[in-house]
C-alpha positions as a Markdown table, in Angstrom:
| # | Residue | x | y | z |
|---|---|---|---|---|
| 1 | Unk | -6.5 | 72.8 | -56.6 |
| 2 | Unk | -4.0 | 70.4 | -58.2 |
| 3 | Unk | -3.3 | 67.1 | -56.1 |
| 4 | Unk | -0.2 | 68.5 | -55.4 |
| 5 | Unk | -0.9 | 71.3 | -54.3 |
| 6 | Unk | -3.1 | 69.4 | -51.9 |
| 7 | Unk | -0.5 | 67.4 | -50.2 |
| 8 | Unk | 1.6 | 70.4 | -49.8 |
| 9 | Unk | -1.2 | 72.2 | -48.1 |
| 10 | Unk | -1.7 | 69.0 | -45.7 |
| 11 | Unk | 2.0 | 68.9 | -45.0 |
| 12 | Unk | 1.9 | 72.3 | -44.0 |
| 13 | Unk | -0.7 | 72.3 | -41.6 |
| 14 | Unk | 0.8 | 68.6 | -40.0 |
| 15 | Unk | 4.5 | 71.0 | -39.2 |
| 16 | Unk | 2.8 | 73.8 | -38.1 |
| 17 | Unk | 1.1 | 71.8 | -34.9 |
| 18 | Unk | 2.7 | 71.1 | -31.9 |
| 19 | Unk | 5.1 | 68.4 | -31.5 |
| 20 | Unk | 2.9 | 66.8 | -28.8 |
| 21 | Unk | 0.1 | 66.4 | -30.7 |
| 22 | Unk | 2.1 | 64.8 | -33.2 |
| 23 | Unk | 4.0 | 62.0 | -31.3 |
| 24 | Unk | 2.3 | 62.5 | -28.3 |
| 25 | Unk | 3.0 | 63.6 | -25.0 |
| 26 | Unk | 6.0 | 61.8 | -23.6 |
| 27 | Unk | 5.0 | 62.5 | -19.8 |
| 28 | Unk | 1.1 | 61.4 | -20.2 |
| 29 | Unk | 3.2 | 58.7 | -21.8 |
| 30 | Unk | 5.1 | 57.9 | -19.1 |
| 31 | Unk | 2.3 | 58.3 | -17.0 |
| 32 | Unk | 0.2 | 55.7 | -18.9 |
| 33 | Unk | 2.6 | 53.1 | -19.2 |
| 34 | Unk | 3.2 | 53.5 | -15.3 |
| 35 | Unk | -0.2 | 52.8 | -15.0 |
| 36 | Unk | -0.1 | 49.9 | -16.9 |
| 37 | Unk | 2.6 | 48.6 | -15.2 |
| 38 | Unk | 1.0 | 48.8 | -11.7 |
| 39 | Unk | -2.1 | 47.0 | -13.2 |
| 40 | Unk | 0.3 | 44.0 | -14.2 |
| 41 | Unk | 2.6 | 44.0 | -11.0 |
| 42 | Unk | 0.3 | 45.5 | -8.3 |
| 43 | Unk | 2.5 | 47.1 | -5.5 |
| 44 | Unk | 4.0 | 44.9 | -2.9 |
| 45 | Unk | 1.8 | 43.7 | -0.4 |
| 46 | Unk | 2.5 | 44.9 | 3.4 |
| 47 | Unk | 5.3 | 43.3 | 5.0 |
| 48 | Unk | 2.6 | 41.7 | 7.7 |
| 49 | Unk | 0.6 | 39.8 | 4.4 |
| 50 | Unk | 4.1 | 38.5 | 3.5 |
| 51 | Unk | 4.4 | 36.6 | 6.2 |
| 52 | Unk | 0.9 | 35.4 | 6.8 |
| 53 | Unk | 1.8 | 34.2 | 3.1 |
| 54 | Unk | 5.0 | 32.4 | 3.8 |
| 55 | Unk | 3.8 | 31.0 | 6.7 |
| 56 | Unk | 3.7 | 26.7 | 6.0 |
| 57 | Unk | 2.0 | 23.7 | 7.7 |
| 58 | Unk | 4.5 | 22.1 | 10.3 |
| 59 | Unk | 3.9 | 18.9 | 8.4 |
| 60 | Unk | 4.5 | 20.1 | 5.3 |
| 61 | Unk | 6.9 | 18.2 | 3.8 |
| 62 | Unk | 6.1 | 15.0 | 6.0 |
| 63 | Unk | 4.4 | 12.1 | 5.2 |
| 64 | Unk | 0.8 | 12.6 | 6.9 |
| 65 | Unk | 0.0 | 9.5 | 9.2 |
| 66 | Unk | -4.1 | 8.3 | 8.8 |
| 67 | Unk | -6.0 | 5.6 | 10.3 |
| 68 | Unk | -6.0 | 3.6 | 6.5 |
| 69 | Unk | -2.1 | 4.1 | 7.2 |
| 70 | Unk | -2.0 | 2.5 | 10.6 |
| 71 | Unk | -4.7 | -0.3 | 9.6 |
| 72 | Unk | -2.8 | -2.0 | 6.2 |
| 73 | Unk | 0.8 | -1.4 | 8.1 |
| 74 | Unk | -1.1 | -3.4 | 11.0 |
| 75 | Unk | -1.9 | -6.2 | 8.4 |
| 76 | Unk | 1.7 | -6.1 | 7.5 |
| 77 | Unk | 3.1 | -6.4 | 10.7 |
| 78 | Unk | 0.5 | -9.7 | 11.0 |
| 79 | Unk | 2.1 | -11.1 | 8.1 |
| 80 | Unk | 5.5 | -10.7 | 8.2 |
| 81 | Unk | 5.3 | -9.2 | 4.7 |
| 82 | Unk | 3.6 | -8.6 | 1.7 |
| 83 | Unk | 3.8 | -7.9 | -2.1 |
| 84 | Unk | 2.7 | -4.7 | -4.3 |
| 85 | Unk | 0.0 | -6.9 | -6.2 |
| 86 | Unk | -1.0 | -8.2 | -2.3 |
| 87 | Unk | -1.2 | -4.4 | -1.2 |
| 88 | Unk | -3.4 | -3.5 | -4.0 |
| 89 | Unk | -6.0 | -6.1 | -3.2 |
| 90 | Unk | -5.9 | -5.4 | -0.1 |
| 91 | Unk | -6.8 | -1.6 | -0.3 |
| 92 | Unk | -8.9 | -2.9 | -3.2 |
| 93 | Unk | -6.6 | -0.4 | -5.8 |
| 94 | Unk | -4.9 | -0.8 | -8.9 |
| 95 | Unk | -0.9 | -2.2 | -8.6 |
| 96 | Unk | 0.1 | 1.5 | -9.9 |
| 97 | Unk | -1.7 | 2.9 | -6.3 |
| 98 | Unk | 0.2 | -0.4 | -4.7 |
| 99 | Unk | 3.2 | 0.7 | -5.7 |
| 100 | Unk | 2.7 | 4.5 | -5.3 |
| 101 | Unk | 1.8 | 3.9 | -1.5 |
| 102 | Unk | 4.7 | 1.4 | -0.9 |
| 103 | Unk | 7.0 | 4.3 | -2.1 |
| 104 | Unk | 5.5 | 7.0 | 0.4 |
| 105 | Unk | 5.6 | 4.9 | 3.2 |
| 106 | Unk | 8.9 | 4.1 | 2.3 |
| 107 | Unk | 10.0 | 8.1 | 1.9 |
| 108 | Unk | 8.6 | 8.7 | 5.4 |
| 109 | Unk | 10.7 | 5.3 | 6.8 |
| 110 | Unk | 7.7 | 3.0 | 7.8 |
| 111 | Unk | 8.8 | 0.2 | 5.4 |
| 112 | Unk | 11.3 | -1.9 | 3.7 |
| 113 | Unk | 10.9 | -2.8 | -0.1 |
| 114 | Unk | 13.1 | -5.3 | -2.1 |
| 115 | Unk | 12.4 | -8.5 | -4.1 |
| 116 | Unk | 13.6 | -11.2 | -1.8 |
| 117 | Unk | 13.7 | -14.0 | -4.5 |
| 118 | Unk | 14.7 | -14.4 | -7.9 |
| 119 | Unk | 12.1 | -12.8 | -10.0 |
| 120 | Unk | 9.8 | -13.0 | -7.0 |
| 121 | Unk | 7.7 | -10.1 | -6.0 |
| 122 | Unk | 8.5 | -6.9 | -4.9 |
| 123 | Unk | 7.8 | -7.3 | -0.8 |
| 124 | Unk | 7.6 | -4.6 | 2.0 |
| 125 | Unk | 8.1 | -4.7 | 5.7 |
| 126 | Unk | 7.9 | -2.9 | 8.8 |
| 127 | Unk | 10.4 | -0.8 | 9.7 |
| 128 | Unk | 11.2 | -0.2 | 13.6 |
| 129 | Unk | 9.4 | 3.3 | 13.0 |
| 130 | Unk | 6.8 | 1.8 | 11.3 |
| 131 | Unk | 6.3 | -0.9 | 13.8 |
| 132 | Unk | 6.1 | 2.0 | 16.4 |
| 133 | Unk | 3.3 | 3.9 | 14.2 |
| 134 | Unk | 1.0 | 1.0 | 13.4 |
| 135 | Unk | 1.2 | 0.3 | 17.5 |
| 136 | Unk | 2.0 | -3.4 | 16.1 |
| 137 | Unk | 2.6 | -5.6 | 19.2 |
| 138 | Unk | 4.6 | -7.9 | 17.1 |
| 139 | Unk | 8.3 | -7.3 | 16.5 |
| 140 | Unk | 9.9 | -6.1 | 13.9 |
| 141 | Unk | 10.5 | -8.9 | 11.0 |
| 142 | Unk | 14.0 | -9.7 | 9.5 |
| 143 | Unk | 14.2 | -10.3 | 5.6 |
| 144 | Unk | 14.2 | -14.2 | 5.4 |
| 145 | Unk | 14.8 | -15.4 | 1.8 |
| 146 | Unk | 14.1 | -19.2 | 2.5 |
| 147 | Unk | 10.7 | -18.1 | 4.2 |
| 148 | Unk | 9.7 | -15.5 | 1.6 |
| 149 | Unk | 7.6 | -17.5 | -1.0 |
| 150 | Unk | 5.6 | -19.1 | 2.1 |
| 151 | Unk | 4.8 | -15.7 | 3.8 |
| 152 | Unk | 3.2 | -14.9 | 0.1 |
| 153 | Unk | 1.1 | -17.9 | -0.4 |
| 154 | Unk | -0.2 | -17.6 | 3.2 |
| 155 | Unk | -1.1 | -14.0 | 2.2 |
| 156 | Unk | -2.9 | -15.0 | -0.7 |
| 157 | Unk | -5.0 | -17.3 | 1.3 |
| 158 | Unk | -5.8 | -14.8 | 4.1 |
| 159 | Unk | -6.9 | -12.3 | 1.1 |
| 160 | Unk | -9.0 | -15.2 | -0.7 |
| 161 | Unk | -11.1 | -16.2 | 2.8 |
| 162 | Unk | -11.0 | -13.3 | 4.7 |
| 163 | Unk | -11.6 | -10.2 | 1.9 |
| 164 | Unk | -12.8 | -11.8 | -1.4 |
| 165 | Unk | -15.1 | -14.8 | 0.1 |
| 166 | Unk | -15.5 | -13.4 | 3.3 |
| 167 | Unk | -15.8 | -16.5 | 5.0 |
| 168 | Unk | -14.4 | -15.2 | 8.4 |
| 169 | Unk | -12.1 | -13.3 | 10.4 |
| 170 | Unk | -8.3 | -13.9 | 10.4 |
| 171 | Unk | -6.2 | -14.8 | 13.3 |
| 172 | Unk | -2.5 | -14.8 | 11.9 |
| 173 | Unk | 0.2 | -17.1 | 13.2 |
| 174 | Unk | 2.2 | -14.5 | 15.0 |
| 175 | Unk | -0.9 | -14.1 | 17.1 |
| 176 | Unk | -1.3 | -17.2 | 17.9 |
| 177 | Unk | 1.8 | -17.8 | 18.9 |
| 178 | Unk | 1.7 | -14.8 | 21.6 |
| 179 | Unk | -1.8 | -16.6 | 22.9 |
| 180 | Unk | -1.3 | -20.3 | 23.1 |
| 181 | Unk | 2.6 | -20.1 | 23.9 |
| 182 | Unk | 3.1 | -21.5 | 27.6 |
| 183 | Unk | 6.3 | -21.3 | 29.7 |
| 184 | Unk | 5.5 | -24.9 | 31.1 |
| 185 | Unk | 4.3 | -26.5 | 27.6 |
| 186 | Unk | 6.4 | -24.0 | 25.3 |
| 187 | Unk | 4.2 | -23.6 | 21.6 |
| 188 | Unk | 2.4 | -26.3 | 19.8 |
| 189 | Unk | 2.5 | -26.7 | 16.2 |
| 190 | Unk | 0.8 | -23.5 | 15.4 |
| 191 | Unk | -1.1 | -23.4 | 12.0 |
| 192 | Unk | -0.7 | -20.8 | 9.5 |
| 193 | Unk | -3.5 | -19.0 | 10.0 |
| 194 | Unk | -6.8 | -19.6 | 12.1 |
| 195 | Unk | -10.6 | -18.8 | 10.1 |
| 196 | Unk | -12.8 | -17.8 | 12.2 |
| 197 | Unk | -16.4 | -18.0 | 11.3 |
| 198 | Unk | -18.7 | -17.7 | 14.2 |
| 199 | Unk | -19.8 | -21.1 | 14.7 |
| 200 | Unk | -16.3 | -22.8 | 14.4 |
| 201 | Unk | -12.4 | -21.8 | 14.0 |
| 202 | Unk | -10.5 | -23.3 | 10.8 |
| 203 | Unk | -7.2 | -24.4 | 11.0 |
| 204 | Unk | -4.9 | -23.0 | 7.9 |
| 205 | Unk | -2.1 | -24.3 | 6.3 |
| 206 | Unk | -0.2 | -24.0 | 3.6 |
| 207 | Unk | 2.7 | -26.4 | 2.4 |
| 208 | Unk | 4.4 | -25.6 | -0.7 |
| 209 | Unk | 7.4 | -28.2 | 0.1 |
| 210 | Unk | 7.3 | -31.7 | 0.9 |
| 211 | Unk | 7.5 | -32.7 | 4.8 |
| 212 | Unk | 8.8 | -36.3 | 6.0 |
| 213 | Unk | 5.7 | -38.8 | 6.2 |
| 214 | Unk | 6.2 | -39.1 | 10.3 |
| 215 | Unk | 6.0 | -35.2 | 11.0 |
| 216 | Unk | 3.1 | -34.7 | 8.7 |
| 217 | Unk | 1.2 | -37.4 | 10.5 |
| 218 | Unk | 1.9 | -36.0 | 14.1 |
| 219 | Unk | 1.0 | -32.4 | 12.8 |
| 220 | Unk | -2.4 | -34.4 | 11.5 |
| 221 | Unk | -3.3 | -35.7 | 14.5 |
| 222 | Unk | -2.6 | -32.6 | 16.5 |
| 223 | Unk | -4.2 | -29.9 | 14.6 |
| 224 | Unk | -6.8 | -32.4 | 13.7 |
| 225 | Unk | -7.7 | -32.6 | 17.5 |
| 226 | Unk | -7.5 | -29.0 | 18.2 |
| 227 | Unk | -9.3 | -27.5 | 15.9 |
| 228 | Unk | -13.1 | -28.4 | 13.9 |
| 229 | Unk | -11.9 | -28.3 | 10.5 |
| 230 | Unk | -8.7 | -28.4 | 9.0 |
| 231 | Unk | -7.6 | -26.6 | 5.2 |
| 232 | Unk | -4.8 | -27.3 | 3.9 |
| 233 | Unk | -3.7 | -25.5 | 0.8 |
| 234 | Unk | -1.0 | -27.8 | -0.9 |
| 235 | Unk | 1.2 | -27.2 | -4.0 |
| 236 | Unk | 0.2 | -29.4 | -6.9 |
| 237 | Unk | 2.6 | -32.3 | -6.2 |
| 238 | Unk | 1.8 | -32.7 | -2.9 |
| 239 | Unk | -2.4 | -32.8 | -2.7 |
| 240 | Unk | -2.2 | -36.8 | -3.5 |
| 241 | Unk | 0.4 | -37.4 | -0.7 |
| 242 | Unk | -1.3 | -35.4 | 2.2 |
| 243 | Unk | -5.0 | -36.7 | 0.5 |
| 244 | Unk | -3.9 | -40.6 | 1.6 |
| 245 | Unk | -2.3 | -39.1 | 4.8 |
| 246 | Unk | -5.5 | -37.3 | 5.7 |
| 247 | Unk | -7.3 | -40.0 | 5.0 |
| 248 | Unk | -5.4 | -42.2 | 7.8 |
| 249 | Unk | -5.7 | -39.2 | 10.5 |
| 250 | Unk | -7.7 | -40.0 | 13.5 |
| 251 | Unk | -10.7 | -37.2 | 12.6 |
| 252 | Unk | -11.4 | -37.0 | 9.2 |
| 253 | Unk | -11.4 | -33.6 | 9.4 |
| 254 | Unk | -8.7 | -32.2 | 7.1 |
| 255 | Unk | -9.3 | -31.0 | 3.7 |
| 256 | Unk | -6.6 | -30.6 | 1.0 |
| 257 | Unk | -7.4 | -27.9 | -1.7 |
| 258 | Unk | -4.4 | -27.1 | -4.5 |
| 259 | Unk | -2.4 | -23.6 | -4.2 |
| 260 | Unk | -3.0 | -21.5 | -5.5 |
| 261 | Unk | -6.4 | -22.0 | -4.4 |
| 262 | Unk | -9.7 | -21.0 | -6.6 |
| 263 | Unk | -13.0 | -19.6 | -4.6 |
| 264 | Unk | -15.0 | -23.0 | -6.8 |
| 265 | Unk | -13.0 | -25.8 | -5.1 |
| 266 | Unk | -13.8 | -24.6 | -1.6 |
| 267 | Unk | -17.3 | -25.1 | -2.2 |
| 268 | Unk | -17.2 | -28.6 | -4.2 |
């Protein structure tokens, strides 16, 4: 049989089935693709399963309140303020987990944030709310630009003793005041901060700018009688000045270290 002949033959028998079996049968085609389709969408759940679905946290979209929350907002409150880089030591983080915590607590209203001085730190504060949350029994601290870079330094010096060296516990200044304040006597000269260590309390201060010679020397003899040992942490310019007055106080028990401080020189 010629090859034509052939293909002739094969045409024939193609036209004489039925269309169906040709191009296939359009409602098991239907059927299929509906099947299909169900396999890619499933039905629609019950209306019930919606709503178990939809159904959301009350807090969800809230800022979640924890006990780290209520502790470092607590430390806040002690010190007025603090910086990013000063949060971040604290929880003992990077600055990027600093920064990302400063912004919730900011979203959910617990704190301020702004530099305060010119290309000083970023600071936070307690707001009134977060005052109320951390159960802070101090109120709620004002933005003082003139006190800013002294809040900072006395911070760094709490985090040096109290978390790097471990040399103590802290008692801030604000405490202090609500302890030794007397309606009859009204405050002493409170130190910065008090260290302390079990077998004696360390008075703390930090003085960044220069005081008149008289004040200094009745702040000498005052915290000099009140407490065991006296640190003070003094800015470069200053160490030699309140070295000779410490050397004329009536206990020679005052210490002058540089600011900022390094752990070696405590110990030297």
């Amino acid at each position: 049989m010629s090859d034509r002949l052939q293909s002739r033959t094969r045409c024939d028998r193609l036209e004489s089935r039925p269309a169906e079996q040709l191009w296939g049968n359009e409602q098991g085609d239907r059927h299929e693709a509906e099947a299909g389709s169900e396999a890619l969408n499933p039905p629609a759940p019950p209306e019930a399963a919606v709503r178990r679905r939809q159904r959301k946290r009350p807090d969800v979209g809230s800022v979640r309140f924890s006990e780290r929350d209520r502790w470092v907002l607590a430390f806040i409150g002690e010190q007025y303020a603090i910086s990013v880089r000063q949060l971040a030591q604290l929880i003992e983080r990077g600055e990027l987990t600093g920064a990302w915590l400063r912004t919730r607590w900011r979203d959910a209203g617990w704190v301020e944030s702004r530099m305060l001085t010119k290309y000083g730190p970023s600071m936070l504060w307690l707001t009134r709310e977060g005052v109320r949350v951390a159960q802070s029994p101090y109120r709620r601290w004002r933005p003082n630009v003139s006190l800013a870079t002294h809040i900072e330094a006395v911070t760094n010096v709490r985090l040096l003793l109290e978390r790097q060296l471990r040399l103590g516990e802290w008692c801030c200044e604000r405490e202090l005041a609500r302890s030794l304040a007397s309606p009859k006597r009204g405050c002493p000269h409170l130190p910065d901060g008090l260290l302390e260590t079990g077998s004696e309390q360390i008075a703390v201060e930090v003085e960044l700018t220069p005081k008149g010679r008289g004040r200094l020397t009745e702040i000498f003899t005052e915290v000099g009688e009140n407490y065991s040992q006296v640190w003070y942490f003094a800015a470069p310019p200053l160490v030699r000045i309140l070295g000779a007055l410490a050397a004329e106080a009536p206990r020679q028990n005052i210490i002058i270290h540089p600011y900022p401080p390094r752990p070696g020189d405590l110990f030297t």
